[in-house]
C-alpha positions in Angstrom: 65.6 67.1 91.6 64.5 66.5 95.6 62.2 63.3 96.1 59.8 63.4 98.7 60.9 61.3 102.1 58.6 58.7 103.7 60.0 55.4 102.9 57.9 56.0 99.6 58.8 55.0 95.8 59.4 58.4 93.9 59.9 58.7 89.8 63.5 60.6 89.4 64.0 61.0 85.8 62.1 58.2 84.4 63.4 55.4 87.4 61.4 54.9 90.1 63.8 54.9 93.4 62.9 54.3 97.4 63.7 57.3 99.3 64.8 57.3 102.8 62.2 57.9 105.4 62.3 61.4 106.8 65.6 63.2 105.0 65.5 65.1 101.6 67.5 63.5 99.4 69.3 65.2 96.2 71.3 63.9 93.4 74.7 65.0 93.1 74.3 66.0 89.5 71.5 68.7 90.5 74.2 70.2 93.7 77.2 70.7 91.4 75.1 71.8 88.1 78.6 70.4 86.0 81.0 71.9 88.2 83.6 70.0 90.3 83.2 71.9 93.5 80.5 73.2 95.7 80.9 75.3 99.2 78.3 73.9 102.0 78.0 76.7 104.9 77.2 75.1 108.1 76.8 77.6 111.1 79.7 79.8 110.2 82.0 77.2 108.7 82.4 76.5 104.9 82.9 73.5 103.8 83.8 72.3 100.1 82.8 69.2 98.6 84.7 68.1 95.2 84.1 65.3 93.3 87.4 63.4 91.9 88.4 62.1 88.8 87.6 58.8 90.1 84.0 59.8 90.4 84.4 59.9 94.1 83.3 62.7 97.0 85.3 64.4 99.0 84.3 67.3 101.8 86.8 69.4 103.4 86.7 72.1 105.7 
């Protein structure tokens, strides 16, 4: 789920949460749809960001 930007209180999932002014914002949990890895493309690089068993993120090139 994306909430709208503009320093603005948006419902997420039954929480209301303040969302940053002027940058989408996304939950982790709607990027990795229950994997453990995704591959971000920026310009012509790939980049993969995991998330440990810790819970953690980690982004590698």
């Amino acid at each position: 789920m994306i909430m709208d930007s503009g320093d603005k209180k948006v419902p997420v999932a039954g929480k209301t949460v303040s969302s940053p002014a002027e940058k989408k914002t996304y939950r982790s949990e709607d990027l990795f749809e229950n994997k453990r890895e995704i591959v971000i493309i920026h310009g012509e690089a790939h980049y993969r960001l995991q998330i440990t068993k810790a819970g953690k993120l980690i982004l590698n090139k």
